[in-house]
C-alpha positions as CSV (number, residue, x, y, z in Angstrom):
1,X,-5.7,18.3,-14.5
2,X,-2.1,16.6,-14.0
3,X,0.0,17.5,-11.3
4,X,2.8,19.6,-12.0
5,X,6.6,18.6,-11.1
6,X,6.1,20.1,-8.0
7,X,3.3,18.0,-6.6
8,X,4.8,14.6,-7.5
9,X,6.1,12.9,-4.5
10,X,6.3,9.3,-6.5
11,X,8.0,8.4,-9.9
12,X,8.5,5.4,-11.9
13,X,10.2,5.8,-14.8
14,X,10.1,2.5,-17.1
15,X,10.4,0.2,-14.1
16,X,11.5,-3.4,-15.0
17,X,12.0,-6.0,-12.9
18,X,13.0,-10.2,-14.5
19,X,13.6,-12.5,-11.8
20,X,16.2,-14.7,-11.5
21,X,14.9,-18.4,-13.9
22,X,12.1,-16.4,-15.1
23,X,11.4,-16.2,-18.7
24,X,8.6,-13.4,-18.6
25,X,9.4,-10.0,-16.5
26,X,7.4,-9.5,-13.4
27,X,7.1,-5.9,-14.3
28,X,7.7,-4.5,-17.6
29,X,8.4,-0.8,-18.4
30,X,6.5,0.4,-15.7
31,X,5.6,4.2,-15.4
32,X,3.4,6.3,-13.4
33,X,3.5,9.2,-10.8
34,X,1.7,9.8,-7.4
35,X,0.6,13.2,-6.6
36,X,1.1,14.5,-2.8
37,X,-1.6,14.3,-0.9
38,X,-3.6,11.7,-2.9
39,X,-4.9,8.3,-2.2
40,X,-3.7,6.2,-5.5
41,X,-4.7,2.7,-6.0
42,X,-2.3,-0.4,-7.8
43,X,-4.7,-2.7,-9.0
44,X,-4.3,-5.8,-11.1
45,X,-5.1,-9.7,-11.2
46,X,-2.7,-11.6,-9.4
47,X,1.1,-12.4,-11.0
48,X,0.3,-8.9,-12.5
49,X,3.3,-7.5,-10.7
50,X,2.1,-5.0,-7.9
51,X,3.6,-7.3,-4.9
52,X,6.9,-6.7,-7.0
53,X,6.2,-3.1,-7.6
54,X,5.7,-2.1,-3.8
55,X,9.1,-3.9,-2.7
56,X,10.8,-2.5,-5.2
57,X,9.2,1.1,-4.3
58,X,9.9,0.4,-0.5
59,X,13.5,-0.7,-1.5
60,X,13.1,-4.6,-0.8
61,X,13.8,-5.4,-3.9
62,X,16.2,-3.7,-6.7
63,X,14.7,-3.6,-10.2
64,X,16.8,-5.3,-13.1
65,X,16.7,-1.6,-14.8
66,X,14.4,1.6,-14.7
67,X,14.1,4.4,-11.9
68,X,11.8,4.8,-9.0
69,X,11.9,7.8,-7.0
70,X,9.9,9.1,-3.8
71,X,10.1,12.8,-2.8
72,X,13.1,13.0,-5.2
73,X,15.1,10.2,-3.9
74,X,15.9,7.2,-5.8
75,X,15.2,4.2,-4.1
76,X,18.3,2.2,-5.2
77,X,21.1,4.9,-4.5
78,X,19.0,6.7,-1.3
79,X,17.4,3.7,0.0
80,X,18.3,4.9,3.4
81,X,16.4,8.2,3.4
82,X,13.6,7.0,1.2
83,X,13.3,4.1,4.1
84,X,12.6,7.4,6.4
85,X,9.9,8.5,4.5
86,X,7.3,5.7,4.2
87,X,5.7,3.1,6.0
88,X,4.7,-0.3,4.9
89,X,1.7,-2.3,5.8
90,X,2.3,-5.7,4.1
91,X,0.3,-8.5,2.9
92,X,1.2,-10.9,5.2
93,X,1.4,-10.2,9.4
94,X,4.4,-9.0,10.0
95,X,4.2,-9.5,14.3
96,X,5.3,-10.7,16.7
97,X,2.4,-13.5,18.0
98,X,3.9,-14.1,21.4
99,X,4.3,-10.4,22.3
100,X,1.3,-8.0,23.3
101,X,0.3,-5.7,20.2
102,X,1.9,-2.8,23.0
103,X,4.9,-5.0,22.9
104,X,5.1,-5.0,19.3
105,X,5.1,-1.5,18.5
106,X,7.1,-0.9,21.0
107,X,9.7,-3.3,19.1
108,X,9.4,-1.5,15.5
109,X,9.3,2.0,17.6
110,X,12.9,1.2,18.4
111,X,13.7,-0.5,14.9
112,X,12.2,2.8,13.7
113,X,14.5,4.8,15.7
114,X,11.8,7.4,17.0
115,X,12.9,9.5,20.1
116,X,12.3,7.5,23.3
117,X,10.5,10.1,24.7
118,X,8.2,9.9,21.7
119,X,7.4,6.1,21.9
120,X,4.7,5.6,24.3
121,X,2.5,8.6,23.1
122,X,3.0,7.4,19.2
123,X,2.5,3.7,20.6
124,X,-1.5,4.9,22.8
125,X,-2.1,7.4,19.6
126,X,-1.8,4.2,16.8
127,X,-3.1,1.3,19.1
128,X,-6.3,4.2,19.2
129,X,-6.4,5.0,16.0
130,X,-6.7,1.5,15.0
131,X,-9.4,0.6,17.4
132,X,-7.5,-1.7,19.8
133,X,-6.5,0.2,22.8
134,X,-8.4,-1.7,25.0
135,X,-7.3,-4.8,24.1
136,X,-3.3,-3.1,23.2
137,X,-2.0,-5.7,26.1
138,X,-3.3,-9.0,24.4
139,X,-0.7,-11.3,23.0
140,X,-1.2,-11.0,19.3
141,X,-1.9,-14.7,19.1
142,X,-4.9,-14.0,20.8
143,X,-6.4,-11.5,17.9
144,X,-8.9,-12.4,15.3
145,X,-7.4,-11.8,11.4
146,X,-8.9,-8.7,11.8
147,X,-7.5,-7.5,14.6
148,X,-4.7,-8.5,13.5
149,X,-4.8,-6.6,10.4
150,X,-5.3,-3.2,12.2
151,X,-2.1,-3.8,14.8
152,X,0.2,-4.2,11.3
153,X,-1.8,-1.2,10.5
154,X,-0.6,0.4,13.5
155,X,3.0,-0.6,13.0
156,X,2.6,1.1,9.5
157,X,1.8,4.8,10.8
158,X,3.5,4.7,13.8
159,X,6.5,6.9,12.8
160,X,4.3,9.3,10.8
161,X,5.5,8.5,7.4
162,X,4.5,11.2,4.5
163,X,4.0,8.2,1.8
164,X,2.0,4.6,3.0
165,X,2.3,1.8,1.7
166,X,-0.4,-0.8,2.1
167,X,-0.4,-4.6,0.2
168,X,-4.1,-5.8,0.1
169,X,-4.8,-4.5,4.0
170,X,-8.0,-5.5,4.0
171,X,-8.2,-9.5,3.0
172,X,-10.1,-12.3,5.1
173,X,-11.5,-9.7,7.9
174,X,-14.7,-9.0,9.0
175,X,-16.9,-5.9,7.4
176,X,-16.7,-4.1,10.8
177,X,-12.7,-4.1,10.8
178,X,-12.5,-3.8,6.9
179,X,-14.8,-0.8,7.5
180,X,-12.7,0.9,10.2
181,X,-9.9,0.6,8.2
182,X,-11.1,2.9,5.5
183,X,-12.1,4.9,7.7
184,X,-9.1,5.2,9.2
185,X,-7.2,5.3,5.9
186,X,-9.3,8.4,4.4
187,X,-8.7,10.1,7.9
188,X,-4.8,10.0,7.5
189,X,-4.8,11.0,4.2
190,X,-7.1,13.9,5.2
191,X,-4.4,14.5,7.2
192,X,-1.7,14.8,4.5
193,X,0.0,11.1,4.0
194,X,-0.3,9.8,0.7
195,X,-1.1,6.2,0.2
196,X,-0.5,3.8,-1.9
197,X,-3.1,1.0,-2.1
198,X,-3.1,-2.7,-3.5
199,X,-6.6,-4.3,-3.1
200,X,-8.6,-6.8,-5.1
201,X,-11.7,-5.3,-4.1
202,X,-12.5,-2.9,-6.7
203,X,-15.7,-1.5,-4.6
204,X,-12.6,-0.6,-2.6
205,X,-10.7,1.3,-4.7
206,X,-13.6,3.0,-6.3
207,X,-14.3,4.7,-2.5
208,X,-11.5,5.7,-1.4
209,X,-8.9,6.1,-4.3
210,X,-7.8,9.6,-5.8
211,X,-6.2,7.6,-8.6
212,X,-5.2,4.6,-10.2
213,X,-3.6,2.4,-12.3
214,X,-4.3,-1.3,-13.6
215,X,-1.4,-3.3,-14.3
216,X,-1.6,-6.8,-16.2
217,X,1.7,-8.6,-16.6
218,X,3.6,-5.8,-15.1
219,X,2.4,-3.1,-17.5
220,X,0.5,-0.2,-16.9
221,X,-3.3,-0.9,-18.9
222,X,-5.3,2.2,-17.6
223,X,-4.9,5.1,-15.4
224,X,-7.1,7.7,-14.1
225,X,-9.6,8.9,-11.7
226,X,-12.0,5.6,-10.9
227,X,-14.9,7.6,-11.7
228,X,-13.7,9.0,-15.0
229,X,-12.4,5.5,-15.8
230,X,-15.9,4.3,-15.3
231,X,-17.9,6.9,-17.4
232,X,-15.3,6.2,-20.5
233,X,-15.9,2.7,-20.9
234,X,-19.0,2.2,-22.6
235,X,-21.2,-0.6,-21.1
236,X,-19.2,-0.5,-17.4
237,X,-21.0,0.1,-14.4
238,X,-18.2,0.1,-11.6
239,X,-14.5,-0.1,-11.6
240,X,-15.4,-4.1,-10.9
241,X,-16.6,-4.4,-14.7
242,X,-14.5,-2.3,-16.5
243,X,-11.4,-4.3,-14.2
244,X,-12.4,-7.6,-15.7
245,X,-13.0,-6.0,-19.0
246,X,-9.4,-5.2,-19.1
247,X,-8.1,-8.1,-17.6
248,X,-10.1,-10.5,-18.6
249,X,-12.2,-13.2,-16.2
250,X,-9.8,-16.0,-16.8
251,X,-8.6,-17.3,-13.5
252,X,-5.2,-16.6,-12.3
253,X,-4.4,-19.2,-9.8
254,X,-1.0,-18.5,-8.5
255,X,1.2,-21.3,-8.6
C-alpha cells in the first residue's frame, strides 16, 4: 500500500543534477518518496548518481533544476532547518585521526550545537551504541577501518536526527563490525529514524531495507519492496540477480 501525503517525510520531484564540463547529467529526472519510519535503500552501479543524490538531499550540493524536500522543507530554500533534521554518515571518514574518537564527538557535538549539558551523555550513549566505549579514548589513528566506520557512525546519530543518511557504511570492514552495524541500524530505526541507505551489497539491502530504488545513470529503474521486487522478476533469486539484470554486468570502473 503507498504511503499517503501524510507519512512522506522525503520527496524528490524530477531531481536533475549536470555538472559543470559534463556532457551527460549525473542525475536525470529523479523522483521518489521515503515513507516515515522506514529503512529505504539507493542502490545502483557506480557513476549511477546516488553519491550526487545524498549531497544534494543533505544540501551539499544544489541541483541544476527539480525539488527535494525532507519533512516539508526544501533543501535549497530551508537548507538550514533541513540541516537540523538529518545526520549524515559519509563514504569517506570524516575524523579527526589525531583526536580520541571521545574527542571527536565532542568536536561535531559542538558544531552540532547540542546543549552542553547534553554532550557527554549523547557522547557515552553513541560511543556505546557503536560498540567502542571501551576503547572511546584511542586516538582514531589507532582504529582498524572498522572501527573506524562505527565512530563516523557515531558522529551520524549523535544529535538524534529523525532522517539518516548513510553513503556505503559498510565497505572494507570486517563481518563482525559490518554485522554490528546492521544491528545497530535496524535498532534505530525500530526506534523511529528513517534511513536512507547506499550499499553495493545487495544481500544488504535485501535484510534490512523497507524499500528501494535502483538508479542507472541517474534515473530511477525499479522501486519497491526487495522481496516483491524479487518474486516479479522471473528467473531472479535475490536482489543480487535481478540488480545485475537491470544494470547489466559490464564493469563500471570509475575514472
Amino acid at each position: 500500500m503507498a504511503a499517503s501525503s501524510a507519512d512522506i517525510i522525503l520527496a524528490t520531484d524530477h531531481l536533475h543534477k549536470v555538472y559543470a564540463g559534463a556532457s551527460e547529467p549525473a542525475v536525470a529526472d529523479l523522483s521518489f518518496n521515503v515513507a516515515r519510519g522506514t529503512i529505504f535503500g539507493l542502490l545502483g552501479p557506480n557513476g549511477a548518481g546516488k553519491t550526487t543524490t545524498i549531497s544534494i538531499l543533505t544540501t551539499l550540493l544544489q541541483p541544476t533544476s527539480g525539488k527535494a524536500t525532507i519533512i516539508d522543507y526544501d533543501v535549497v530554500r530551508h537548507a538550514k532547518k533541513v540541516r537540523h533534521k538529518i545526520g549524515l554518515v559519509p563514504q569517506d571518514i570524516a575524523l579527526y585521526p589525531s583526536l580520541t574518537a571521545r574527542e571527536n564527538l565532542n568536536y561535531f557535538a559542538r558544531i552540532l550545537h547540542l546543549p552542553k549539558k547534553m554532550i557527554a551523555s549523547r557522547i557515552e550513549e553513541s560511543l556505546e551504541l557503536v560498540g567502542l566505549l571501551d576503547c572511546a579514548d584511542r586516538r582514531i589513528a589507532t582504529y582498524s577501518g572498522g572501527m573506524k566506520r562505527r565512530a563516523n557512525l557515531a558522529v551520524g546519530i549523535l544529535h538524534k536526527p529523525e532522517i539518516l543518511f548513510l553513503d556505503e557504511p559498510t565497505v572494507g570492514i570486517d563481518a563482525q563490525s559490518r554485522n554490528l552495524i546492521l544491528e545497530r541500524l535496524e535498532g534505530l530505526n525500530r526506534a523511529g529514524m528513517t534511513i536512507i541507505y547506499t550499499t553495493h551489497y545487495m544481500e544488504e539491502a535485501q535484510q534490512i531495507c523497507d524499500e528501494v530504488a535502483i538508479v542507472d545513470m541517474g534515473r530511477v529503474i525499479a522501486s519497491g519492496a526487495p522481496q516483491q521486487l524479487v518474486e516479479a522478476a522471473p528467473g531472479c533469486k535475490n536482489l543480487e540477480e535481478l540488480f545485475l539484470e537491470l544494470t547489466g554486468k559490464q564493469l563500471r570502473d570509475q575514472r
